[in-house]
C-alpha positions in Angstrom: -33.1 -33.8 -18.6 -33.8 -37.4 -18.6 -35.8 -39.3 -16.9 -32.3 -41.3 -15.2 -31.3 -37.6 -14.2 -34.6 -36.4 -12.6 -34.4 -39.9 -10.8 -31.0 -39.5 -9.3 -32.2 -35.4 -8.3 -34.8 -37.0 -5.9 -32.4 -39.0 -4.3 -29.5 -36.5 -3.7 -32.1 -34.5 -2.2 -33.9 -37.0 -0.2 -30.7 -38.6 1.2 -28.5 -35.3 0.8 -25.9 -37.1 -0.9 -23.6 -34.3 -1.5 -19.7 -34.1 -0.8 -18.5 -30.8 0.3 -14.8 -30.1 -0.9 -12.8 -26.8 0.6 -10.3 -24.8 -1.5 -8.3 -22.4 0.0 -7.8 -18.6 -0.7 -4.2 -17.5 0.1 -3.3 -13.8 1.4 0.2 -13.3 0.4 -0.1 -10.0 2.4 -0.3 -12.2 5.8 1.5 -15.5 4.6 -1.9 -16.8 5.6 -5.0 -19.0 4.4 -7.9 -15.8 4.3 -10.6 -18.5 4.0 -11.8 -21.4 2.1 -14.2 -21.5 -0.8 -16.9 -24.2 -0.2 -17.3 -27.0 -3.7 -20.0 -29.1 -3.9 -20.2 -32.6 -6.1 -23.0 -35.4 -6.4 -21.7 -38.6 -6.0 -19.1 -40.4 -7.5 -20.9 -42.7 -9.5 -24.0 -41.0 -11.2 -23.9 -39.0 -13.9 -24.9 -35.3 -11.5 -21.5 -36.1 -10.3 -20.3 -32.8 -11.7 -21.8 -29.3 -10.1 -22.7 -28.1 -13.1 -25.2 -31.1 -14.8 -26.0 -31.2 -11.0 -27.2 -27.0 -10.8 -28.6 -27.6 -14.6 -31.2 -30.5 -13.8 -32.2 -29.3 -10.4 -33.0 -25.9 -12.5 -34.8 -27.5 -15.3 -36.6 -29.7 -12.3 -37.2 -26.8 -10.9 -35.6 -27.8 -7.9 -32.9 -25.1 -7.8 -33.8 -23.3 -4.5 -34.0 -26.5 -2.3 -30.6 -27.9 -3.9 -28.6 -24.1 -3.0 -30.4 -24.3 0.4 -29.0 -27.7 1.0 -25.4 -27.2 -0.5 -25.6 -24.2 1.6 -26.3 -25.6 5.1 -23.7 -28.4 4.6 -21.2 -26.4 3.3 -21.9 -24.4 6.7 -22.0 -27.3 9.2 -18.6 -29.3 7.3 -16.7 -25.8 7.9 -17.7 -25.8 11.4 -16.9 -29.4 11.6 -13.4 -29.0 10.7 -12.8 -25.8 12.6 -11.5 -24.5 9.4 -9.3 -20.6 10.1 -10.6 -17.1 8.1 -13.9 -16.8 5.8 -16.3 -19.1 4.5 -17.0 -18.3 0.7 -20.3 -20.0 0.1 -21.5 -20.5 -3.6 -25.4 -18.4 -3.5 -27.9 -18.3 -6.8 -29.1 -15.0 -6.6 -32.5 -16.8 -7.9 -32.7 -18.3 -4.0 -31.6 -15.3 -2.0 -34.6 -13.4 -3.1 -36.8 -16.1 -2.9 -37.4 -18.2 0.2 -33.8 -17.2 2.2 -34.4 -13.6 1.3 -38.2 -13.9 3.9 -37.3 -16.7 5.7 -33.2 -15.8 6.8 -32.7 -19.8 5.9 -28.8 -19.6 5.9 -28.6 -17.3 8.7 -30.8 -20.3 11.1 -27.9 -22.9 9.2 -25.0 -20.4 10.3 -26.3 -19.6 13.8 -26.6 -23.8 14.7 -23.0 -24.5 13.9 -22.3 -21.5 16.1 -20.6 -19.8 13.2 -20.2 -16.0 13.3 -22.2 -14.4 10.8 -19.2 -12.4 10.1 -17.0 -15.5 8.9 -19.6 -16.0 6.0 -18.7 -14.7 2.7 -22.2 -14.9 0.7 -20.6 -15.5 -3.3 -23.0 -14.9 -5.8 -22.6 -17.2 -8.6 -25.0 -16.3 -11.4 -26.0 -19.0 -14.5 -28.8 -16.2 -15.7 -28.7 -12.7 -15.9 -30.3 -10.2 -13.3 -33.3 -8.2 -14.3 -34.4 -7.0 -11.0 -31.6 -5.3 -9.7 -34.0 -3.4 -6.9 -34.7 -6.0 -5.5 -31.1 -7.9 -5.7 -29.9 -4.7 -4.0 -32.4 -5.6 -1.2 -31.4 -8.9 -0.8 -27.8 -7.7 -0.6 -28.6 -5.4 2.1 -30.4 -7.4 3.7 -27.6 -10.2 4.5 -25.3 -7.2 5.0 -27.4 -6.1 8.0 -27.4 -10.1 9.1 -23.3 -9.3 9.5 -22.5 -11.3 6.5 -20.0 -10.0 3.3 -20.8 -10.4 0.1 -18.5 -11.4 -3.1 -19.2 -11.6 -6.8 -18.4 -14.3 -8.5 -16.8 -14.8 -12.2 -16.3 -10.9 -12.7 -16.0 -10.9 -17.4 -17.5 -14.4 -17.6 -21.3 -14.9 -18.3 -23.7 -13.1 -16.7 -21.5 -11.6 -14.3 -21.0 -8.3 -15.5 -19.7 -5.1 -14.5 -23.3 -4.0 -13.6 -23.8 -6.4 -11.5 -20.5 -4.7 -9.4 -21.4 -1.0 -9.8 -25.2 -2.0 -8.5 -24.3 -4.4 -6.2 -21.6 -2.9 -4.7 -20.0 -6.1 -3.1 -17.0 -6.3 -0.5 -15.0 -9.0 -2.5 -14.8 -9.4 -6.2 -13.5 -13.0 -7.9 -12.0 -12.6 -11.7 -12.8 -15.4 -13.8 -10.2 -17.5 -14.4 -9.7 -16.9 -17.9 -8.2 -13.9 -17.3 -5.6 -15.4 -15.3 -4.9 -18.4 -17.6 -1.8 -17.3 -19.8 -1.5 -13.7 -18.3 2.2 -14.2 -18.4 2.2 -14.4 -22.1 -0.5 -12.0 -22.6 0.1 -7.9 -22.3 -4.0 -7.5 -22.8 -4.5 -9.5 -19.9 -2.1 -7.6 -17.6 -3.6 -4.4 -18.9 -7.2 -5.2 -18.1 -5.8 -6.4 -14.9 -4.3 -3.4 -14.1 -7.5 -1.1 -14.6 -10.0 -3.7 -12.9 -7.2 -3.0 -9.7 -7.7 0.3 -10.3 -11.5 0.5 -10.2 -11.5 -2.1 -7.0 -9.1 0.5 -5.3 -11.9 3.1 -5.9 -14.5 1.4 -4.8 -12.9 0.2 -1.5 -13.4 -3.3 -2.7 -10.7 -6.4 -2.3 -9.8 -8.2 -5.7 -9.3 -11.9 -5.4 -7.6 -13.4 -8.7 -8.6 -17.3 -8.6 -8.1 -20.1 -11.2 -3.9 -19.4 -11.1 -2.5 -23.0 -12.3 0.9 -22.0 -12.6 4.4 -20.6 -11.0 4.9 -18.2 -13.8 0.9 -16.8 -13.7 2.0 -16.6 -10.0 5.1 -14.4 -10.5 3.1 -12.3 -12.9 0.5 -11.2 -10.6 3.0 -10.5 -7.5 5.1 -8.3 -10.1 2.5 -6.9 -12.0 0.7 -5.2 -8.6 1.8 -6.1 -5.1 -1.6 -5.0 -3.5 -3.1 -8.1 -5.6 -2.7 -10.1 -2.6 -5.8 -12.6 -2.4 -5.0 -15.6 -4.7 -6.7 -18.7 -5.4 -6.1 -21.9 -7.7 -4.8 -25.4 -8.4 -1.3 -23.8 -8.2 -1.4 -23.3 -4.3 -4.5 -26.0 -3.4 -6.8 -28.3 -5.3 -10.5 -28.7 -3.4 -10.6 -31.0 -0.8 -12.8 -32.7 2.0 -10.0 -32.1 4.2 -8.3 -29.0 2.9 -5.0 -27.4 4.8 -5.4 -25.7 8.0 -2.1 -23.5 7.4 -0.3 -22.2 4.2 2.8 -24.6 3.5 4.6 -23.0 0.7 6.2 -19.4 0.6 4.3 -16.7 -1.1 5.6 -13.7 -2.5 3.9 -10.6 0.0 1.9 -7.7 -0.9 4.0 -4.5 -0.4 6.9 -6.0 0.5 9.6 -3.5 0.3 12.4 -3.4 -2.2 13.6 0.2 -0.5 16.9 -1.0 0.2 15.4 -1.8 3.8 14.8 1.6 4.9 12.0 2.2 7.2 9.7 4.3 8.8 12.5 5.2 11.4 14.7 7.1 8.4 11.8 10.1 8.2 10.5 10.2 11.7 11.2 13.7 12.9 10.7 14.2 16.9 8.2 16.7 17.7 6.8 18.1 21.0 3.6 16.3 22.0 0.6 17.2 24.3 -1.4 15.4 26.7 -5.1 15.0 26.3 -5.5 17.1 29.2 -3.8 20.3 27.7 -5.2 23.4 27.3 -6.6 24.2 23.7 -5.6 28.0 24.0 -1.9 26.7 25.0 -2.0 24.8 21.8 -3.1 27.1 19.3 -0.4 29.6 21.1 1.9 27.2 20.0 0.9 27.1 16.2 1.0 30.5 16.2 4.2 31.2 17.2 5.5 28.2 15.2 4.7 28.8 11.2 6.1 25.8 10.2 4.5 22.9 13.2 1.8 21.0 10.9 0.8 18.1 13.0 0.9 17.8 16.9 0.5 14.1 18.3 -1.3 13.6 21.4 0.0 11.2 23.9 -1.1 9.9 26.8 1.8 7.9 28.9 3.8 7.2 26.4 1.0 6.5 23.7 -0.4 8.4 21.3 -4.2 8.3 21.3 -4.7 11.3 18.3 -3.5 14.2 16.6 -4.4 17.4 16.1 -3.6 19.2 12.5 -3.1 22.6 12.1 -5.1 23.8 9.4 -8.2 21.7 11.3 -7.8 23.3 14.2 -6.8 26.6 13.6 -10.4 26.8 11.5 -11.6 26.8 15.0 -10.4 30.4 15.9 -12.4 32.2 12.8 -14.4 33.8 14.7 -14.3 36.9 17.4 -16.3 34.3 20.3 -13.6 31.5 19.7 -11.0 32.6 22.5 -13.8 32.4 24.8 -15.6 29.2 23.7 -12.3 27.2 23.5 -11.6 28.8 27.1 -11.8 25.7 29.3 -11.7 22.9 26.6 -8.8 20.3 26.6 -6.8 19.1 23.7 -8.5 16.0 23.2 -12.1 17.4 23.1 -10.9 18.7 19.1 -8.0 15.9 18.4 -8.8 13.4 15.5 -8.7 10.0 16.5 -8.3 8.9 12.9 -4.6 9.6 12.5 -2.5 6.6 11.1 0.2 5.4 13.5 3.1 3.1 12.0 5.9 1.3 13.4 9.1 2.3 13.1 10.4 -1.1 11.4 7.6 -0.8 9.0 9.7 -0.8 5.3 8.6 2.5 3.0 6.4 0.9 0.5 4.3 -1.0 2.7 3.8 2.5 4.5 3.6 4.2 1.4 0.9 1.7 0.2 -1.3 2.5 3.7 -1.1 5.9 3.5 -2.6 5.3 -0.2 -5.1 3.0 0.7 -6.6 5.4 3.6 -9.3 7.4 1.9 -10.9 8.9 5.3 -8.2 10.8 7.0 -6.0 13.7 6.0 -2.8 11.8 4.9 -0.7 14.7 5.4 1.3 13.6 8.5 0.9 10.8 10.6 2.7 9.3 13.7 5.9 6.8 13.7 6.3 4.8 16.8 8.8 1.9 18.4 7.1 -0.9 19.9 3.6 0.9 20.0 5.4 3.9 21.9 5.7 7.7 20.4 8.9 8.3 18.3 8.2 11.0 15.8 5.8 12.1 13.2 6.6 12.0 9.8 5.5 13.8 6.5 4.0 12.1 3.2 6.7 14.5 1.3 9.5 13.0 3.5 8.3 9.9 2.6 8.3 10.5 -1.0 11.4 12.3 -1.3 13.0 9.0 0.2 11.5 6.5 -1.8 12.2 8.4 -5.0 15.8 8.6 -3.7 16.4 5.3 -3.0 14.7 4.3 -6.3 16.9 6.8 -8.5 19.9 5.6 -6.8 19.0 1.8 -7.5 18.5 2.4 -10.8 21.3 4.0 -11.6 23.3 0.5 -9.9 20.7 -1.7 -11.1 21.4 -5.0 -13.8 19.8 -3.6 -17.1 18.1 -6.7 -17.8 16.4 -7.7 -14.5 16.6 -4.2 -12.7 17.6 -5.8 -9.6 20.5 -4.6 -7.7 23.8 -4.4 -9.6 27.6 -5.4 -7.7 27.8 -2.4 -5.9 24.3 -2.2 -4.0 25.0 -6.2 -3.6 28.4 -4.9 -1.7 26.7 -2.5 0.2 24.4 -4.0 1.4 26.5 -7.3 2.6 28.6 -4.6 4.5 25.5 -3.2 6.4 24.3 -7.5 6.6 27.9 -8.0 8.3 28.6 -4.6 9.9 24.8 -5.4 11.7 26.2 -8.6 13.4 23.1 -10.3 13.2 23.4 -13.9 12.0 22.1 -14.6 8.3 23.0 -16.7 5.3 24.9 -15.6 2.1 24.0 -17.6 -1.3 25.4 -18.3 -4.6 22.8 -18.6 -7.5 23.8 -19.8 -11.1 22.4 -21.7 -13.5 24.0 -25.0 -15.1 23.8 -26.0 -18.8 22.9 -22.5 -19.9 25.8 -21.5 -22.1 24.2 -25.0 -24.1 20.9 -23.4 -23.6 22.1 -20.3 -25.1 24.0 -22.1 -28.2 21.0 -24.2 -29.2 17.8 -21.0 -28.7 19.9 -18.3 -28.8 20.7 -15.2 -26.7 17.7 -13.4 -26.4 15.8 -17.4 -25.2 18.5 -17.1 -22.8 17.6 -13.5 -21.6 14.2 -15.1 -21.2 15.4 -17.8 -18.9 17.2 -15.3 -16.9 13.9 -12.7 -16.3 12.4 -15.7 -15.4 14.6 -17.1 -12.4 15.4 -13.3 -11.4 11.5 -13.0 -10.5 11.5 -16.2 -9.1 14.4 -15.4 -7.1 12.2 -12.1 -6.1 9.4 -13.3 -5.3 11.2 -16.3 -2.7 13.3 -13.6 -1.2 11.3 -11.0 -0.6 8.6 -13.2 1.3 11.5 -14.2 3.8 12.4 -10.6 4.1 15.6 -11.0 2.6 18.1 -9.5 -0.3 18.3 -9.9 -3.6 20.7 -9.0 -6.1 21.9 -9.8 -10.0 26.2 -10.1 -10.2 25.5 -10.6 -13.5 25.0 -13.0 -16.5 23.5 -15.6 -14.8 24.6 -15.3 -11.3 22.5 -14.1 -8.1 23.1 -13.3 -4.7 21.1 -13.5 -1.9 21.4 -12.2 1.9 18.3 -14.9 3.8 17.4 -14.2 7.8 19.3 -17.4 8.9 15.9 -18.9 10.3 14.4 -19.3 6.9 17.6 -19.5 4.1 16.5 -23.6 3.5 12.9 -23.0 3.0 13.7 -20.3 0.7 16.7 -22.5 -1.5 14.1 -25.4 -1.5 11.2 -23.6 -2.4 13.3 -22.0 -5.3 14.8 -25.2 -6.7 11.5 -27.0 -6.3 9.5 -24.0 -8.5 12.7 -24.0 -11.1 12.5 -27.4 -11.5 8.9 -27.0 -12.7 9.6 -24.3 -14.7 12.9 -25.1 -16.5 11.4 -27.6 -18.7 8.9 -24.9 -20.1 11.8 -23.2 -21.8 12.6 -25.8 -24.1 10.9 -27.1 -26.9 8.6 -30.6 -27.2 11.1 -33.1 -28.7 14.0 -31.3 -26.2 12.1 -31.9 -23.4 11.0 -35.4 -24.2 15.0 -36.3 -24.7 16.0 -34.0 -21.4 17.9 -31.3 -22.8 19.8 -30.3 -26.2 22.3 -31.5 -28.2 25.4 -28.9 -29.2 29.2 -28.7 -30.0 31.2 -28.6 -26.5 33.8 -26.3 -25.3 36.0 -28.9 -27.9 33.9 -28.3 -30.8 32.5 -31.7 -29.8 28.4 -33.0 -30.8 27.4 -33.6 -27.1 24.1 -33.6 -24.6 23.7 -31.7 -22.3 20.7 -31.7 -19.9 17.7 -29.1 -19.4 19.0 -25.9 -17.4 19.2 -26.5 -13.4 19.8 -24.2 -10.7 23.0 -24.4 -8.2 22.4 -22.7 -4.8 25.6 -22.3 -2.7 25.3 -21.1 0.9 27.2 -19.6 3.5 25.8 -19.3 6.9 27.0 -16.2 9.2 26.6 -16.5 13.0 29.4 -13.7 14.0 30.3 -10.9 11.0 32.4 -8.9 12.9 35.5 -10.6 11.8 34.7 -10.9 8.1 34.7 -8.2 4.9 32.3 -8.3 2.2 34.8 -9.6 -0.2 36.0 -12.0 1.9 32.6 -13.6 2.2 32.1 -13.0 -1.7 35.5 -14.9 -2.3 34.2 -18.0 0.1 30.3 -18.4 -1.9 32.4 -18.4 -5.0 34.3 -21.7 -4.3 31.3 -23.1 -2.8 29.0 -22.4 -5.8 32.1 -24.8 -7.7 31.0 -27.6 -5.2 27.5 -26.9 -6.0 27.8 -27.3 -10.0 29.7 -30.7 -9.5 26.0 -31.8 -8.2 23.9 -33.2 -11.0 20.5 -31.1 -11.4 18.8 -28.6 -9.1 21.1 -28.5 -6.0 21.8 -27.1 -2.9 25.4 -27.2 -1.5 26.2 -25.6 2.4 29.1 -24.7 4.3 28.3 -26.6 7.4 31.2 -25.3 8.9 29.6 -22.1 9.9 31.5 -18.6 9.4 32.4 -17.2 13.1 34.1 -14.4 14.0 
């Protein structure tokens, strides 16, 4: 530290002349922003500019613990400033929260001025040194826990941060360093840690959040490699600012969106009997008796179930020669479990598979399926397996062998269903341009490549809208979009291709644009970098028109499309009635 540095210290901390920058976390589960990680920098134009000269002067000054508290309380007041949505993720040295914060409840005084709910405040451990006092870190945890704040740790696999620090900390959020994100497209030991560091957060109840993700294919990666991963952060989606986004403006692939051929809860929900809070518990367990095979008995009140009550629970209650008696005058809801899990009927298979996987404090057995918050049916976990695993065999047996989406005949199928539904959507066209050029000059299997790598694109822009994808073949798509959100979904894709495309090609091609080979005439000619053509064909009124009929039309508009240089997207404006 010099004596210029120790200089400059003084006077960020005298005149607290810190910027505050917010970068946002993204839930792909919600299409949301889930909160904002607070950033702080010294100013421009001296040389603590950077947080981390900044963090290592004020420590060798010994100044750390007044430099936290103050990044700390302006972090807090800037966020209530700009009435920013979700979570506050505020960068904490564990050094300071068992120091003066940890007796005095500093940031909970800074939190309670800006009238900002304790419960907004994510309190991120970043730690520079390791932990040898893990008692009383544990304390300190506590401590803000029972102040209503959440805890994160920072950086999990770089440093210090360790995976002690998780199994003795026990935090609600944990942040994987970046480096383990960088690349993890092109790295299978990346993608394998992953996968077991999912695993252990699943276990321990506690939300991953993979941060420091720079690029669309380390985006596609993640959403394919594990849907649940569903907290994302990075240049790729924000860079820190002073005035940061208040809403997400891009598309993201969601968490557990399905890909069961669009079946639902609905397709298992069986309708069984219910009984009213008010029932008699002896009429009940009359009614399991004389019913071998009736697991799972909701309990409604109106027309809304409230609980359930579950056979092999309840029957446990008549052990006993007293029970009849005891149980004489009590009421069905007096033994029901409140706990049961209640899904929609719209809500796709996965996403309930995924809930029923996640619940760790109820017996998953059976639960209760209802329209519009109202009782339909109960349905079965095996139910739900057997259809998944149904619908899964079935799609692979008609799925593409390279990209495993949907093959011609699921595509067929389900455009009948789109049209037989009569509810308006949009039909598109997807090929690539140039790529038979691509092909001659890297190969077949480069070209293989370039086709994985559009069909997860494709995936991943589809799925968010809630849409259909599937692979004609070679290197043609098509996909059924709701009609309210088919441009988003073309531009978002042709946008994210046209950053990608050039990766595919080597230095000196993509400095010159694209590749020189013989032409259909055994011709030398150029021919650009590999584009995508989108050609769309609204539907307002299906009942009119056949799948092949509407298959016949996309094909003479994807022509128009190619005749447009680069990425395009070409429309029938002249919208299909019936």
């Amino acid at each position: 530290m010099t004596a210029q540095d120790a200089q400059w210290l003084h006077l960020i901390l005298e005149r607290e002349d810190l910027s505050v920058l917010f970068q946002p976390i993204m839930d792909a589960s919600q299409q949301a922003i889930f909160g904002y990680e607070a950033l702080v920098r010294g100013p421009e134009a001296s040389p603590l500019h950077s947080p981390l000269r900044l963090f290592d002067v004020a420590t060798q000054a010994g100044l750390l613990v007044e430099l936290d508290l103050l990044c700390r309380r302006l972090a807090i007041t800037r966020f209530a400033e700009l009435e920013l949505p979700g979570f506050l993720f505020l960068n904490v040295m564990p050094l300071t929260i068992v120091e003066r914060d940890f007796q005095e409840g500093l940031t909970l005084g800074f939190v309670r001025e800006s009238a900002l709910p304790p419960e907004r405040v994510v309190i991120e451990l970043t730690e520079h040194v390791p932990i040898h006092d893990y008692e009383l870190m544990r304390q300190a945890v506590d401590h803000y826990r029972d102040m209503g704040f959440q805890v994160a740790l920072d950086d999990l696999g770089a440093g210090h941060s360790s995976l002690r620090h998780w199994a003795e900390l026990r935090p609600d959020f944990v942040k994987l360093d970046r480096h383990f994100i960088a690349g993890i497209d092109q790295e299978p030991a990346k993608r394998e840690f992953l996968r077991s560091i999912l695993d252990v957060a699943r276990s321990l109840d506690c939300k991953l959040i993979a941060e420091g993700i720079e690029t669309a294919a380390e985006h596609l990666c993640l959403w394919e490699l594990d849907r649940g991963l569903s907290l994302l952060q990075g240049f790729y989606f924000a860079r820190p600012s002073a005035t940061p986004p208040l809403s997400l403006h891009m598309q993201l692939p969601a968490a557990g969106q399905a890909s069961s051929a669009g079946r639902t809860a609905r397709a298992i929900s069986r309708p069984i009997d219910t009984v009213a809070p008010q029932d008699s518990v002896l009429a009940l367990a009359e009614r399991f008796r004389n019913v071998p095979t009736l697991r799972c008995v909701a309990v409604i009140d109106g027309d809304r179930p409230v609980a359930v009550v579950r056979r092999s629970a309840f029957l446990t209650l008549f052990t006993n020669p007293y029970s009849h008696a005891l149980y004489a005058k009590r009421r069905v809801m007096d033994v029901a479990d409140t706990r049961a899990l209640i899904s929609e009927a719209d809500t796709p298979l996965e996403t309930l598979s995924q809930a029923l996987t996640d619940r760790h404090d109820i017996d998953q057995e059976d639960f209760v399926i209802v329209d519009q918050g109202r009782y339909l049916g109960m349905g079965s976990i095996v139910d739900l397996l057997r259809e998944i695993t149904a619908i899964q065999v079935r799609q692979a047996r008609h799925a593409n062998p390279l990209t495993g989406l949907p093959g011609n005949i699921l595509i067929n199928e389900t455009l009948s269903q789109a049209l037989e539904a009569q509810t308006p959507f949009a039909a598109a066209y997807v090929d690539l341009d140039n790529f038979k050029a691509f092909n001659d000059a890297y190969g077949y299997a480069r070209g293989d490549q370039v086709i994985i790598a559009l069909s997860r694109l494709l995936q991943a822009q589809v799925d968010s809208a809630g849409g259909f994808i599937g692979h004609i073949g070679g290197d043609d798509f098509m996909m059924l979009l709701p009609i309210e959100h088919w441009e988003s979904v073309c531009r978002q894709i042709l946008d994210s291709f046209g950053v990608m495309a050039p990766q595919f090609y080597t230095e000196s091609d993509r400095q010159q644009g694209g590749v020189r080979v013989e032409n259909r005439r055994g011709e030398a000619d150029f021919f650009p970098c590999v584009s995508v053509s989108i050609a769309v064909q609204p539907v307002l009124e299906s009942t009119r028109y056949k799948a092949l009929e509407v298959a016949a039309r996309l094909s003479e508009l994807k022509h128009q499309a190619k005749k447009i240089p680069g990425n395009s997207l070409f429309v029938e404006r002249r919208e299909t009635h019936g």
